[in-house]
Structure formats: structure tokens, C-alpha cells
C-alpha positions in Angstrom: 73.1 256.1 94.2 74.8 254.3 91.1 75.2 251.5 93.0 72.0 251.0 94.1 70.5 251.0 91.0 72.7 248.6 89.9 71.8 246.4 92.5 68.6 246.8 92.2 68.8 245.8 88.9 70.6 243.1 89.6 68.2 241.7 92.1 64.8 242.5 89.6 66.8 239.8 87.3 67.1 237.5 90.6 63.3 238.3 91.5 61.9 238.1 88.2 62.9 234.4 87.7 62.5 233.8 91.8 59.0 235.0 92.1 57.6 234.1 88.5 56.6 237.7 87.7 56.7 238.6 83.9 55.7 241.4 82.0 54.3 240.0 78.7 52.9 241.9 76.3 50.6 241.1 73.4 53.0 242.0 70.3 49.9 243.7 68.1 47.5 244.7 71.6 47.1 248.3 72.7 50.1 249.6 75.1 49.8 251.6 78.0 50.5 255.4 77.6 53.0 255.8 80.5 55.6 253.5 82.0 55.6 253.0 85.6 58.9 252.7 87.7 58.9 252.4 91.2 61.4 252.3 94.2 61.1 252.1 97.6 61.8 255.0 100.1 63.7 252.3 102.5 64.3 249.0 100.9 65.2 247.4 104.8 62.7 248.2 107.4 61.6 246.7 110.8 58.8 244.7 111.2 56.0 247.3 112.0 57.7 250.4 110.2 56.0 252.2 107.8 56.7 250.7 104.0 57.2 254.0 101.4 56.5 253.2 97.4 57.9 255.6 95.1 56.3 256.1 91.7 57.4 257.2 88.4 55.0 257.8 85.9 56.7 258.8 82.7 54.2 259.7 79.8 55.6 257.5 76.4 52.9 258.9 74.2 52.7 261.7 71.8 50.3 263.8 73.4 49.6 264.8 76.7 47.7 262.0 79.1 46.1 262.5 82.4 46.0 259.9 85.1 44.3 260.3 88.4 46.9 260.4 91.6 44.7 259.4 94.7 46.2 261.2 98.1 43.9 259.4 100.0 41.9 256.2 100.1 42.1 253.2 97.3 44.9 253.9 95.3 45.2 253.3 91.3 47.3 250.6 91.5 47.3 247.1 92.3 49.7 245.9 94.5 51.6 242.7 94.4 53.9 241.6 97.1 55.2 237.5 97.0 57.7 236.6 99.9 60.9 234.7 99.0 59.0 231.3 98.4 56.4 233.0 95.6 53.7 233.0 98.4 51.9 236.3 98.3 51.7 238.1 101.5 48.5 238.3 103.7 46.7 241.3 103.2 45.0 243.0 105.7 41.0 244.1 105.5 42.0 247.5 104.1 44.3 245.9 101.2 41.3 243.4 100.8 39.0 246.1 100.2 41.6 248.0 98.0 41.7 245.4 95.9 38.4 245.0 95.4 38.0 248.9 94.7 35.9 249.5 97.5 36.7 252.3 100.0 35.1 250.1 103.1 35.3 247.1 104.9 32.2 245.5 105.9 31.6 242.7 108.2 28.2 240.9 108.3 27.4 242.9 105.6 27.7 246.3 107.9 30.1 248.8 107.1 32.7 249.3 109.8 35.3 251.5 108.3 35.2 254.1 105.7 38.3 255.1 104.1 37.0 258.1 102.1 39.1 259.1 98.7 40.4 262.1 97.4 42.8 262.8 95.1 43.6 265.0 91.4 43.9 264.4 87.8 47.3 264.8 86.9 48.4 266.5 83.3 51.4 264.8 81.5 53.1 266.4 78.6 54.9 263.4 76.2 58.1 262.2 77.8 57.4 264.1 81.7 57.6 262.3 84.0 55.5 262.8 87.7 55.7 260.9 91.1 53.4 259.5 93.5 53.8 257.5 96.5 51.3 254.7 98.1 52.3 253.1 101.8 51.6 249.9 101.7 52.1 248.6 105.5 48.7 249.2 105.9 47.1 247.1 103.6 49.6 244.4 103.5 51.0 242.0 107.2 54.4 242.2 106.0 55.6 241.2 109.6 57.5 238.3 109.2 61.5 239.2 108.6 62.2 238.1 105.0 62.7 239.2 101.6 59.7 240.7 99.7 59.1 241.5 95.8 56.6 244.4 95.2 55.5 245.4 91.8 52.2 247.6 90.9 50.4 247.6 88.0 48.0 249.8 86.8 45.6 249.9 83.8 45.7 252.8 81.5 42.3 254.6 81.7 42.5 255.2 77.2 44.0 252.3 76.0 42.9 249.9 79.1 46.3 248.3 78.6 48.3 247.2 81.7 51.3 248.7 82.9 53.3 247.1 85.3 55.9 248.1 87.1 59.8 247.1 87.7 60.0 244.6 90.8 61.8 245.7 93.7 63.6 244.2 96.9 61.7 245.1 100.5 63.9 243.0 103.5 62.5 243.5 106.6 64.1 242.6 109.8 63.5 242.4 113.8 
């Protein structure tokens, strides 16, 4: 397990100048309440398997925060995945619409597909941390075998900072 975070710290230094992400932060703006960490459940999957995110929400406050966890349909976060050459990867009409913050997808100004959301506010005491997961195979076409970065970000419902995530490695092969 050591090892693999050491990797994967290794390879967030590799992405980070690879893909062009950055975290910047204004020095006197507000800060997000919580840090976000994230890992993936398999970081080498087949084309067409199912694509896991961990997340690690770690209050950094004083005082206790609460931040909705969605178990089903658009998720809090936005989602950023760049293949090896910076490109990002195609989303599908789900991810579209997730994006947008819309739980449909409408064509000809119809909707075809509902996604309907649920989820809970979540209570975190200073320095707890809680997990949460989102799939992402769904709303991405992460087909092609290649390297991937992911990263999430996620604005802070009090502060309306930005949080973002650590960068992580997704391979996936035939």
C-alpha cells in the first residue's frame, strides 16, 4: 500500500506537468472548507469495465460543515479526465448533462432519459474525514487503451471556493 502511494505520487508530479493541471489559489480569496483526495478503486481496467472513484472529504475548518453526498444521479463534483496528449476524453450524453447539472438528456428538445437524484447531507466535525465514491464509465467513453488523468473538483457550498482534487493515473487496456 506504501508503495502505491508513492507511486502515485510520483506520477501526480508526472501528470501535473503532463496534462497542464494546477491548483492555484488566490493568496487573500476565500478557501474551501474541506480538502478532497481521491483514488481509484482499480487504477488498470479493461476497456468497458466499470471505473470506481474514491473520495476523501476531510473537513479543514473549525467547525463542523455539511456537504451533500449524492448516491444517485448528478454528482457534486466536476469531473476532468485528459488522455496522455492533454486532450479531454469524450463524454457521453449522461456526462454532458452532468455537467451541465441537469438530471436528463434531451434530444429535439424532448426529454429521453431521466436520471432522478437522491442523495444526504453529510455532517463533518473539524479534521473528519468521510468517503464517497462516483463511477465514472458512464458518463465518460474512456475506451481507447491509454493513460488517463482524473481529477474532481468541487465548489464549497459556504465559501463558494473551489476545491480540487489530487490527479490520479487510470490505464486502461484491451
Amino acid at each position: 500500500m506504501r508503495r502505491q502511494i508513492q507511486a502515485v505520487g510520483f506520477m501526480m508530479g508526472l501528470l501535473c506537468a503532463e496534462f497542464g493541471f494546477s491548483q492555484k489559489v488566490a493568496p487573500d480569496g476565500p478557501k474551501a472548507s474541506f480538502a478532497m483526495n481521491i483514488s481509484l478503486k482499480d487504477t488498470i481496467v479493461k476497456q468497458g469495465a466499470e471505473i470506481q472513484i474514491v473520495v476523501e472529504l476531510t473537513n479543514t475548518s473549525a467547525g463542523r460543515i455539511l456537504l451533500w453526498r449524492s448516491r444517485s444521479g448528478p454528482p457534486p463534483y466536476t469531473i476532468r479526465v485528459l488522455d496522455r496528449e492533454g486532450r479531454g476524453a469524450p463524454m457521453t450524453a449522461k456526462g454532458r448533462a452532468f455537467q451541465r447539472g441537469e438530471a436528463v438528456i434531451r434530444e429535439n428538445g424532448k426529454i429521453v432519459r431521466a436520471f432522478p437524484g437522491g442523495g444526504e447531507q453529510v455532517a463533518i466535525e473539524p479534521n473528519e474525514t468521510v468517503k464517497d465514491s462516483v463511477s465514472i464509465d458512464d458518463q465518460f467513453d474512456i475506451s481507447q487503451p491509454g493513460t488517463y488523468a482524473v481529477q474532481l473538483e468541487r465548489v464549497d457550498p459556504v465559501t463558494k471556493a473551489l476545491s480540487k482534487s489530487n490527479i490520479v493515473s487510470l490505464t486502461v487496456v484491451k
